[in-house]
C-alpha positions as CSV (number, residue, x, y, z in Angstrom):
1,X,-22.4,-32.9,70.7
2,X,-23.6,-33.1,74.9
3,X,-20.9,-35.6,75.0
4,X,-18.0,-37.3,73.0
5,X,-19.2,-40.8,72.1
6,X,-16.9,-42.4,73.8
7,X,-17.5,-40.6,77.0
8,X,-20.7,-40.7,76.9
9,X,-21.2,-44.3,76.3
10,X,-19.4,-44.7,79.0
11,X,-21.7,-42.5,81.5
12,X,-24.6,-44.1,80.5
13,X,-23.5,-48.0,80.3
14,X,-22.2,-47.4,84.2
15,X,-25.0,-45.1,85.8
16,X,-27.4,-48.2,85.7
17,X,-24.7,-50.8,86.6
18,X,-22.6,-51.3,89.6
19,X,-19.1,-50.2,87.8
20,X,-17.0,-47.3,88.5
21,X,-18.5,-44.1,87.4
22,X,-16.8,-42.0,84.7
23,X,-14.2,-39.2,86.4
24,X,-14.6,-35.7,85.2
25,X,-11.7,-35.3,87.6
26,X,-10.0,-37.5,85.7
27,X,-11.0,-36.4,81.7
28,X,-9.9,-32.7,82.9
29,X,-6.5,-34.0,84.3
30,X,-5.9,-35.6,81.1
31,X,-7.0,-32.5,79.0
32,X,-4.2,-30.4,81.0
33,X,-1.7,-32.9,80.4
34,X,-2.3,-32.9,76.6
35,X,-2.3,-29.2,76.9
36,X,0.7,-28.8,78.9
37,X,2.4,-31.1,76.5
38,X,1.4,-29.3,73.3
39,X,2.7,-26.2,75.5
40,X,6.0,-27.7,76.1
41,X,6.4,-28.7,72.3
42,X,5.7,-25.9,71.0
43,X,8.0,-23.5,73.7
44,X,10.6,-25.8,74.4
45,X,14.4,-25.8,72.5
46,X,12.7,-28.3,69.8
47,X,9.6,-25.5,69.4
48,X,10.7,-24.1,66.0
49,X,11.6,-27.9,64.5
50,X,8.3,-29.5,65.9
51,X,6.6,-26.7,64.1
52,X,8.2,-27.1,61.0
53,X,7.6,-30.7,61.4
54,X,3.8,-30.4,61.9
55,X,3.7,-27.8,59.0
56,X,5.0,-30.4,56.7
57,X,2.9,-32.6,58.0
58,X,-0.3,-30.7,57.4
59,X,0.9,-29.9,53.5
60,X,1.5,-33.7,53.2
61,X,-1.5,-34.6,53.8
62,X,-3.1,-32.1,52.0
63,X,-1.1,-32.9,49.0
64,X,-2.2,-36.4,48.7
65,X,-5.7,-35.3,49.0
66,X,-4.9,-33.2,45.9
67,X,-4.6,-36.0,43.4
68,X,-5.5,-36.3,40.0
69,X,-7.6,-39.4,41.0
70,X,-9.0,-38.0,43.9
71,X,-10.1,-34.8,41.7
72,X,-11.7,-37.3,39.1
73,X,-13.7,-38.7,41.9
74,X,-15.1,-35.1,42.6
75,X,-16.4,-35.2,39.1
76,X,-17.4,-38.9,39.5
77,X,-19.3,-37.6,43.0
78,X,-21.0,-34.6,41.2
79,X,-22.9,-36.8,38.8
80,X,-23.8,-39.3,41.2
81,X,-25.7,-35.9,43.3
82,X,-27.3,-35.2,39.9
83,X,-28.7,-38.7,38.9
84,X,-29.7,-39.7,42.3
85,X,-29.5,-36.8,44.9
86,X,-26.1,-38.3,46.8
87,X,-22.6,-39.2,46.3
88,X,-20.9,-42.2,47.9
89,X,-18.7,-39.3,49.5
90,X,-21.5,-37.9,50.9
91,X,-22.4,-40.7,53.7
92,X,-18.6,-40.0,55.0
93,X,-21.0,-37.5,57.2
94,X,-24.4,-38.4,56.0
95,X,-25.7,-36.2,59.0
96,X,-24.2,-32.9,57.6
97,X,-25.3,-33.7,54.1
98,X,-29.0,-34.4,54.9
99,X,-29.1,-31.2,57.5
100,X,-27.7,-29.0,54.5
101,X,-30.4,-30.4,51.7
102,X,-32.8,-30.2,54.5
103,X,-31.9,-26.7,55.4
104,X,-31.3,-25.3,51.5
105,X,-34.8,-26.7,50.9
106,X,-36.7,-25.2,53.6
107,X,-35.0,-22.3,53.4
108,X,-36.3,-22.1,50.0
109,X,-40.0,-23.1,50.5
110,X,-40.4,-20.9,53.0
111,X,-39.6,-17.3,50.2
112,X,-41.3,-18.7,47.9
113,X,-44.5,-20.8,49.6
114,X,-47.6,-20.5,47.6
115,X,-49.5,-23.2,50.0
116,X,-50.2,-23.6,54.2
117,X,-50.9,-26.6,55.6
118,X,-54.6,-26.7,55.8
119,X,-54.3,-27.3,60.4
120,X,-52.6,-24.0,60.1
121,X,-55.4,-21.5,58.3
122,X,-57.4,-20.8,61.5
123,X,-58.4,-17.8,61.4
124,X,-57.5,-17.5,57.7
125,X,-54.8,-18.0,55.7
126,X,-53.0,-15.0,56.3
127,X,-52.5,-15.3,59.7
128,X,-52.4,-19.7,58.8
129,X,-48.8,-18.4,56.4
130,X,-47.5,-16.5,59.2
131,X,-47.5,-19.8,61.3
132,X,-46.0,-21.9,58.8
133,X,-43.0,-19.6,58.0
134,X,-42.2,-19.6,62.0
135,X,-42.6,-23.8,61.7
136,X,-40.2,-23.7,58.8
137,X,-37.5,-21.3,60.6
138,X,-38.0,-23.4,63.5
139,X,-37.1,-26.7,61.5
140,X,-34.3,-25.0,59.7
141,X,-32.7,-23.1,62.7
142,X,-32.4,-27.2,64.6
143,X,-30.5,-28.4,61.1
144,X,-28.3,-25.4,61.4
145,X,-27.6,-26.7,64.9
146,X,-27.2,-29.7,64.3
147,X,-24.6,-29.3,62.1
148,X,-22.7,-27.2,64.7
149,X,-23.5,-30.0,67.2
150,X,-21.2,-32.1,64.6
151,X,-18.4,-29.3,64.2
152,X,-18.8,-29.1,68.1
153,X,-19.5,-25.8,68.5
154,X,-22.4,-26.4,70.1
155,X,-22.5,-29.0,73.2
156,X,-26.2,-30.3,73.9
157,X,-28.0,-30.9,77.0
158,X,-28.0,-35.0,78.1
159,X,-31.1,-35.8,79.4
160,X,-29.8,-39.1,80.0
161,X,-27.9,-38.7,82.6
162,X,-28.5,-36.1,85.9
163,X,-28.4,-32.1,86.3
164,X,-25.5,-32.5,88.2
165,X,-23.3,-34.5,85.7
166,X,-24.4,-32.1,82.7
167,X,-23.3,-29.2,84.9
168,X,-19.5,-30.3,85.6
169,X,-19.7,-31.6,82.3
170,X,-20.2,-28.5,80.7
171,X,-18.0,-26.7,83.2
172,X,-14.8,-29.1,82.5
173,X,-15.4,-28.8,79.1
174,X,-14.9,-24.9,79.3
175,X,-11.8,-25.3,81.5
176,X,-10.1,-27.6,78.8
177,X,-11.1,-25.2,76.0
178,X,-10.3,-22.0,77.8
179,X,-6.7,-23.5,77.6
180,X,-6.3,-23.8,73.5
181,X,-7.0,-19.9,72.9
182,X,-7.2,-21.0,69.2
183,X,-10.3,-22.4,69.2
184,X,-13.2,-21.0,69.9
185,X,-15.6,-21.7,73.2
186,X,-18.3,-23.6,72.6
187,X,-22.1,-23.0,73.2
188,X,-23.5,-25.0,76.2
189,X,-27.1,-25.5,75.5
190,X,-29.7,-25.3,78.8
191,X,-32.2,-27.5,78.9
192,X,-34.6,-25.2,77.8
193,X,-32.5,-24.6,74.7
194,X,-32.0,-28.5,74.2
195,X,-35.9,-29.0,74.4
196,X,-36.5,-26.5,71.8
197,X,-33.7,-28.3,69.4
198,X,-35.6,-31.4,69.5
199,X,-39.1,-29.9,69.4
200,X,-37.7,-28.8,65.6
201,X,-37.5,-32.9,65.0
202,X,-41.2,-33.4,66.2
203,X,-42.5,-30.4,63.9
204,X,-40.2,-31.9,61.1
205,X,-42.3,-35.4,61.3
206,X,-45.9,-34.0,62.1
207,X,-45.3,-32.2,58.9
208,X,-42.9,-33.7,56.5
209,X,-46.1,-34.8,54.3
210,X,-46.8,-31.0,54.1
211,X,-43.3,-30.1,52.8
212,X,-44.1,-29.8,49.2
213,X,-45.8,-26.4,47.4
């Protein structure tokens, strides 16, 4: 996502009111705290014990999630996809569910089409298929985005708020990653990029009646 929620709640509730703006200066100060703490715990005398400790930890919790109860409700949740196309499980992260049906669907249309919109077959249909296809890639390739919007490997542009914010936004953000060498750096979408995200969302609704073959 452009922003966490919290953050950017807080950007755009003060930028049209008269309260103190959100700090980057300040987020980034508390991001090299956390990471000079996680440093220290890991490094210091306790390192070996606080890793142990956080080891057990993660197997704990993945334990309980390993349950016979919690396995029955996997069954349970299978079913309820095949009578009704959703599991109570699956609105946990509704958005990642829909963008993966959405995506395995179109991904699917699109090898096997048989039918083109009839705006599309100007000149003919030929050239009308080769259209469609590069709508339905466009679609899919926003969904396959969006997803890593969610995972936050991808960080979008805010249109909300000014140039200058989204640029020491994006450039904090890469300062307090840079710093946990485990994860991965994010993508930092341009504008350009951003634009072309959301222009996958228009085609989506100028042809969601045409999604059928």
């Amino acid at each position: 996502m452009c922003w966490y929620e919290e953050d950017r709640s807080k950007v755009l509730s003060q930028e049209n009111s008269l309260a103190k703006p959100f700090s980057l200066e300040d987020y980034m100060e508390e991001s090299r705290k956390q990471a000079k703490l996680e440093k220290a715990r890991k490094n210091g005398v306790l390192g070996p014990l606080w890793r142990a400790l956080y080891g057990l930890q993660s197997l704990y919790y993945a334990l309980r999630r390993f349950t016979p109860r919690y396995e029955l409700k996997k069954v349970y949740w299978f079913f309820q996809r095949g009578f009704r196309g959703w599991s109570d499980s699956d609105t946990w992260s509704a958005q990642d569910h829909i963008a993966a049906v959405i995506i395995g669907c179109l991904k699917r249309l699109d090898k096997y089409k048989h039918g083109v919109p009839g705006d599309l077959c100007t000149p003919n249909v030929t050239v009308g298929s080769k259209k469609w296809s590069k709508i339905l890639k466009h679609i899919i390739w926003t969904f396959e985005t969006s997803q890593k919007a969610s995972d936050g490997e991808v960080y979008l542009w805010c249109f909300e708020i000014s140039d200058k914010k989204n640029k020491a936004f994006h450039k904090a953000m890469k300062e307090a990653r840079s710093k946990h060498k485990s994860y991965p750096m994010p993508k930092f979408f341009t504008k350009e990029e951003t634009r072309r995200y959301y222009e996958g969302f228009d085609l989506l609704k100028q042809y969601f009646l045409s999604l059928w073959d």
